[in-house]
C-alpha positions as CSV (number, residue, x, y, z in Angstrom):
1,X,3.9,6.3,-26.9
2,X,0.5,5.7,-26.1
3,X,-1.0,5.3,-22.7
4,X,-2.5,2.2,-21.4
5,X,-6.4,2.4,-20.4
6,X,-6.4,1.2,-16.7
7,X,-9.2,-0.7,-15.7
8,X,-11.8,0.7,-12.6
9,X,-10.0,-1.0,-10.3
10,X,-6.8,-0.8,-7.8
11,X,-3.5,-2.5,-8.9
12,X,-0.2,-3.2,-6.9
13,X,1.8,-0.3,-6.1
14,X,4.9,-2.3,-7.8
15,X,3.0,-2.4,-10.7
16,X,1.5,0.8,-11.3
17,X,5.4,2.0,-10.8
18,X,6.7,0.0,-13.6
19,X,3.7,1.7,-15.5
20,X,4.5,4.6,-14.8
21,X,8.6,4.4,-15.7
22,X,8.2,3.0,-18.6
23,X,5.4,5.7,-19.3
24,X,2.5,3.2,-20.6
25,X,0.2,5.2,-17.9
26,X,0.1,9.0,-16.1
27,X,1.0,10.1,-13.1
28,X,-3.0,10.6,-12.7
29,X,-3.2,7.3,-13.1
30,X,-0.5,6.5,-10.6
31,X,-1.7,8.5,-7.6
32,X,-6.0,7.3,-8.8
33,X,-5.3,3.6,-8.7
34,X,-3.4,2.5,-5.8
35,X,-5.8,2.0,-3.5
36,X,-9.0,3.9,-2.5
37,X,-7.3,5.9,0.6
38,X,-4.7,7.0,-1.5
39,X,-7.3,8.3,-4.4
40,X,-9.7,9.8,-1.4
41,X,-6.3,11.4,0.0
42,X,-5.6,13.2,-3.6
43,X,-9.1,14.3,-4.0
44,X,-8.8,16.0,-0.6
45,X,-5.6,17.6,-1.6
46,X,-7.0,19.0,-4.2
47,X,-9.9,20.2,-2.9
48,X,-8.4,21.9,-0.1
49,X,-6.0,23.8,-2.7
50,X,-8.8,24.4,-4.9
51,X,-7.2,22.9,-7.7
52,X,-8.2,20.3,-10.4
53,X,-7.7,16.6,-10.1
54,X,-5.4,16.9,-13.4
55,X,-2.0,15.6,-14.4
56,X,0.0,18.3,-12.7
57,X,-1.8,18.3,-9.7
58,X,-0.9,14.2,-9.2
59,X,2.9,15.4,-9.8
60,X,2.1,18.1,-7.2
61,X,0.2,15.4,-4.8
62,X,3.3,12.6,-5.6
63,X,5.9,15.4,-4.7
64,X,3.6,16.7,-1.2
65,X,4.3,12.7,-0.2
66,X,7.7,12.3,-1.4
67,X,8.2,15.5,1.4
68,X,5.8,14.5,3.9
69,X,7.8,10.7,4.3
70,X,11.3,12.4,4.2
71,X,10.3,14.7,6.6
72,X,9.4,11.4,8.6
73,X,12.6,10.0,8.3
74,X,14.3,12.5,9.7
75,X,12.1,13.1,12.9
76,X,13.0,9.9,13.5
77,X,16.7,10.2,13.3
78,X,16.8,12.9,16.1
């Protein structure tokens, strides 16, 4: 299937999701145009791993958050 152009501008996290699942855009895509703290967040990431700002990276990045708010989750259970 072939990926959606998304234009330079932030969209709803619900939307980008359904994007994403039904694979019409990238993970890149996913993690670059939710909002402009989340896209400054990833470029940090990167930067600080030395790595591109590529497609596995933004799985890497979606993955570090996935962690980062489970880990939340259970401080706050003990």
């Amino acid at each position: 299937m072939e990926k959606m152009t998304l234009e330079n501008r932030f969209y709803n996290p619900s939307e980008l999701a359904r994007m994403l699942y039904d694979e019409k855009i990238t993970g890149l895509d996913y993690v670059t145009h939710q909002s402009e703290e989340q896209t400054r967040d990833f470029k940090e990431y990167c930067a600080r791993r030395a790595v591109p700002e590529n497609e596995e990276s933004s799985g890497n990045y979606l993955n570090h958050l996935l962690r980062e708010e489970e880990r939340s989750h259970t401080e706050g259970l003990d």
